[in-house]
BADREN-331233 format. One line per 3 residues: number of its first residue (from 0); their letters; for each residue x, y, z of C-alpha. Coordinates in Angstrom, 1 decimal. Each point is the difference from the previous one (the first is absolute). Layout:
<fipas>
NUM = A = X/Y/Z ~ ...
</fipas>
This chain:
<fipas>
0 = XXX = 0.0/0.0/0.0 ~ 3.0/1.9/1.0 ~ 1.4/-0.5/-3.5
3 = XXX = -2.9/0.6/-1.9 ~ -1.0/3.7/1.9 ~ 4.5/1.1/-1.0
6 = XXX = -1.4/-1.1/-3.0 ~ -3.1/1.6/-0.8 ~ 2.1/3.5/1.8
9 = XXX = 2.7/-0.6/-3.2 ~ -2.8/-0.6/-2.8 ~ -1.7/3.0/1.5
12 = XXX = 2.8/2.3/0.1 ~ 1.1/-0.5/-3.7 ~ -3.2/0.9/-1.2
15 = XXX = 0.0/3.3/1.8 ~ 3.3/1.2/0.0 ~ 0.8/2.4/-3.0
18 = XXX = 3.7/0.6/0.7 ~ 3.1/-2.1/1.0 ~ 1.3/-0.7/3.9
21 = XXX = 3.2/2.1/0.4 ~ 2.4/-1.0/2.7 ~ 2.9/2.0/1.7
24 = XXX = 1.6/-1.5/2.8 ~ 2.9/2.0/1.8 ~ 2.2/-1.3/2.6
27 = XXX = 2.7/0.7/2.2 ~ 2.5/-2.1/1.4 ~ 2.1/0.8/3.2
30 = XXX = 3.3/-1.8/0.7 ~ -0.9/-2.4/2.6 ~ -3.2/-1.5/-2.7
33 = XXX = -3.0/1.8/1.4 ~ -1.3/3.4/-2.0 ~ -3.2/1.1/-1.6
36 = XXX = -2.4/-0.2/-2.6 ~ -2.7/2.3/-1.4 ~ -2.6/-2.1/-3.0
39 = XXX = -1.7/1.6/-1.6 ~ -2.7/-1.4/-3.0 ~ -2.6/2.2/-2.4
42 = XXX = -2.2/-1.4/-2.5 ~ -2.4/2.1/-2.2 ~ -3.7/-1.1/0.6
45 = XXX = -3.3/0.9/-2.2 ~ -2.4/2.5/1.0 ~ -3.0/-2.1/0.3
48 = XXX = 2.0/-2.1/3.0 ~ 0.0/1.6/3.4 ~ 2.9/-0.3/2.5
51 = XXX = -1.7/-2.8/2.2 ~ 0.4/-1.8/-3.1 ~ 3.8/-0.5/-0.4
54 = XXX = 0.3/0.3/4.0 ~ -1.3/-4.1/-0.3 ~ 3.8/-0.2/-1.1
57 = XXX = 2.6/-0.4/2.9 ~ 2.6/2.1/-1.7 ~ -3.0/3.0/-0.3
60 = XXX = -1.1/-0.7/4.0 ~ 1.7/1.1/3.4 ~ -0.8/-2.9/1.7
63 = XXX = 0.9/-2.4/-2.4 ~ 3.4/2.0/-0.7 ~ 0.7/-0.2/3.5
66 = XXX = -0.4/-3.8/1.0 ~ 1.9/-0.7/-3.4 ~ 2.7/2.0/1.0
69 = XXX = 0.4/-0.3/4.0 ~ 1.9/-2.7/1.1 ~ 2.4/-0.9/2.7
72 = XXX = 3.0/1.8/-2.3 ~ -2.1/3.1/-1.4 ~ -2.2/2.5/1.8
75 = XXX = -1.8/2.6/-2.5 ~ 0.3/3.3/1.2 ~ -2.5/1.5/-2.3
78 = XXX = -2.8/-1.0/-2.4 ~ -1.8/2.4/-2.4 ~ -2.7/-0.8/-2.7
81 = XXX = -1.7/2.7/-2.1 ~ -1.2/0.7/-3.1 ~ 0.9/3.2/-1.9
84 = XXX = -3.4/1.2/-1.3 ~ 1.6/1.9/-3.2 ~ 1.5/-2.9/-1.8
87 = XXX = -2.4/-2.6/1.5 ~ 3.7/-1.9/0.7 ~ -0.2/-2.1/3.5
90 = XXX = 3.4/0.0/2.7 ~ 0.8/-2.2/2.4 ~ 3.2/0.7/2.0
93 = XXX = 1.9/-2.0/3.1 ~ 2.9/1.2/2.1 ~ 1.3/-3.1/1.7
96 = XXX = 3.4/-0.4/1.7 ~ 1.7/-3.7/0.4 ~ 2.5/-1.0/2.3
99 = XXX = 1.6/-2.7/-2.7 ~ 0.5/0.0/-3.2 ~ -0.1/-3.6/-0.2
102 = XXX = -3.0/-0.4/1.1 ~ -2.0/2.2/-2.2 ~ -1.1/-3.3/-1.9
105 = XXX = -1.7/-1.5/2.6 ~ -2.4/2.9/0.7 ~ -3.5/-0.6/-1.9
108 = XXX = -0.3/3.0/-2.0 ~ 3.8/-1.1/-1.4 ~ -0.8/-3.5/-0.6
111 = XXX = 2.3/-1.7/-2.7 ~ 2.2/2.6/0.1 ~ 3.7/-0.6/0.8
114 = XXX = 1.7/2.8/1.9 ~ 3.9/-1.0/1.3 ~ 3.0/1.4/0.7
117 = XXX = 3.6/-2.2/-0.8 ~ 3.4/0.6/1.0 ~ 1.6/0.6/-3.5
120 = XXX = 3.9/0.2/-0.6 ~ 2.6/2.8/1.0 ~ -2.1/0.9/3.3
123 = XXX = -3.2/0.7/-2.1 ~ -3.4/-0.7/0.3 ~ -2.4/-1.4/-2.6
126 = XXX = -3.9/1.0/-0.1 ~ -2.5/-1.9/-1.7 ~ -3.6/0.6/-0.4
129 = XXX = -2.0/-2.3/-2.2 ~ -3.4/0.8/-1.4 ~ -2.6/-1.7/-1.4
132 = XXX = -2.0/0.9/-3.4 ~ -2.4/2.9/0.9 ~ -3.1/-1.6/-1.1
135 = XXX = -0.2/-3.4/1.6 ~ 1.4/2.4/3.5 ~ -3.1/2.0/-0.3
138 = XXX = -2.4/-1.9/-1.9 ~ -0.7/2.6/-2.4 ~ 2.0/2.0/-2.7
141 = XXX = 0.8/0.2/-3.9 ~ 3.5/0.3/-0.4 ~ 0.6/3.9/-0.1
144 = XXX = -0.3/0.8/3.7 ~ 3.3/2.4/1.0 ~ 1.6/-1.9/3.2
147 = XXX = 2.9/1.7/1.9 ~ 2.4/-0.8/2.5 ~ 2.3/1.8/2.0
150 = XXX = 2.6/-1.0/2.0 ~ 2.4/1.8/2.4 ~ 2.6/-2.1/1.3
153 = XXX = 2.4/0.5/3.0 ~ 3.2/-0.2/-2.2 ~ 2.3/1.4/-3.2
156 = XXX = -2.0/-1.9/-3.1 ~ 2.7/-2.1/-1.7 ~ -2.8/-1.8/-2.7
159 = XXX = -3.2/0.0/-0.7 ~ -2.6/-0.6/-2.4 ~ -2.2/2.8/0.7
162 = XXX = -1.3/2.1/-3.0 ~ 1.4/3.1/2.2 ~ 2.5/0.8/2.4
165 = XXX = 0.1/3.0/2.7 ~ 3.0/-0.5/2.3 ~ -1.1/-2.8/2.4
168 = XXX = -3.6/0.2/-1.7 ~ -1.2/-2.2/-2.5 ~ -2.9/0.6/-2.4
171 = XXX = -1.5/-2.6/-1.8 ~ -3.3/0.7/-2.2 ~ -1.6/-2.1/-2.6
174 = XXX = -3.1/-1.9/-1.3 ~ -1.9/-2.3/1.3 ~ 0.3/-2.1/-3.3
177 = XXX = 3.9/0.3/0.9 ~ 0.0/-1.5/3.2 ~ 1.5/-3.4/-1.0
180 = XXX = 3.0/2.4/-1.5 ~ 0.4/1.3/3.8 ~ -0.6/-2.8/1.4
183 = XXX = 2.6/0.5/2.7 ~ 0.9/3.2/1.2 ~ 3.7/0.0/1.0
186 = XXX = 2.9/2.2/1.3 ~ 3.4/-0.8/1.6 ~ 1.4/3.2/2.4
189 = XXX = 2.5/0.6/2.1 ~ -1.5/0.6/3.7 ~ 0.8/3.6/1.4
192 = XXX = 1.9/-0.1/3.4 ~ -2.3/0.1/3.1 ~ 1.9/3.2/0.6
195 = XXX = 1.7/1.9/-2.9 ~ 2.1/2.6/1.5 ~ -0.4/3.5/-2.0
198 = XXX = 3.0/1.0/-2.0 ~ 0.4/3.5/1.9 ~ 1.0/-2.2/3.1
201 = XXX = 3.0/-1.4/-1.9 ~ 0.7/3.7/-1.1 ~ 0.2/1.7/3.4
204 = XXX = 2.5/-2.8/1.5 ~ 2.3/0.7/-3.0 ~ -0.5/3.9/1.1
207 = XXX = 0.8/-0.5/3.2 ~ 2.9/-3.4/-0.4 ~ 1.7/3.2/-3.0
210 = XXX = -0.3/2.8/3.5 ~ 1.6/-2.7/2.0 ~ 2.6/-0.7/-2.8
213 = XXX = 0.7/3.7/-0.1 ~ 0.2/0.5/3.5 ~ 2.9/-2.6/1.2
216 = XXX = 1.9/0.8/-3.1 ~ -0.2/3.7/1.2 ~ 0.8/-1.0/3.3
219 = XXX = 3.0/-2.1/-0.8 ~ 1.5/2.6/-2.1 ~ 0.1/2.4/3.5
</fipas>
């Protein structure tokens, strides 16, 4: 019965919805595997359909959002759905923070997915996030949904495969239809130190070792 009402949801919501489900998911990672992440989906619905309508789909309803996405690893912070009345386009957005990486995979609303962190040569670290095609994720979709990913790692980037590159942020947008293409999203960086010490530190003890320098040689000349 269970299978049949996901179901008739699915049928239902292809029939109705005009426009394609856009995902953007950005997320930051801190050095010790715990971070944030804001999601955020939009989809472009027909007039004759009110809100309540698309609200029967978890990713369009706050409750549903938030059991998906709370778990023993993530606690959402924030939850917002809304529709914006002047393009008739619906939102759904969730701040969530994690305390491992890792783990992301074995919350609900990231089922499937494979989030992991490696230790890579030369002191490095390798990250790996693989996805799944949008369609059979969401249940819906036609192949020219815009998905976006965003990545800011604790580290100097040494490679990626992003389609874009920011210092330690990486930017990866496509299609839906493209999703086997990107099927992993990868990176190998460099972790920063826990505690980097500014260059003007270094500059003022080479001031004041040269005064020093000066000073005794001054001396021993008298």
């Amino acid at each position: 019965m269970r299978i049949f009402k996901i179901a008739s949801l699915i049928i239902a919501g292809t029939l109705f919805l005009s426009g394609c489900l856009n995902y953007d998911q950005n997320t930051i990672v801190k050095a010790d595997g715990s971070g944030e992440m804001y999601l955020h989906c939009w989809i472009k619905v027909t007039e004759q359909y009110d809100s309540a309508s698309l609200t029967k789909f978890a990713l369009f309803n706050k409750d549903s959002l938030g059991n998906i996405f709370t778990s023993r690893f993530t606690e959402v912070e924030k939850i917002y759905v809304y529709k914006m009345n002047q393009d008739s386009v619906f939102h759904s957005k969730v701040h969530l923070s994690f305390t491992h990486f890792d783990s992301l995979g074995l919350v609900r609303g990231f089922k499937n997915f494979n989030f992991s962190f490696s230790r890579g040569p030369g002191n490095t670290i390798i990250f790996s996030h693989v996805i799944n095609p949008f369609p059979s994720v969401f249940g819906i979709g036609r192949g020219d949904e815009e998905i976006s990913y965003t990545y800011s790692l604790p580290g100097e980037i040494v490679k990626h495969n992003a389609t874009g590159q920011k210092k330690n942020n990486l930017y990866w947008k496509f299609k839906s239809s493209d999703v086997e293409r990107f099927q992993t999203l990868t990176a190998t960086y460099r972790p920063f130190k826990l505690e980097e010490t500014p260059k003007w530190i270094y500059y003022i003890a080479l001031s004041v070792l040269l005064i020093v320098t000066i000073f005794l040689l001054r001396s021993k000349r008298r």
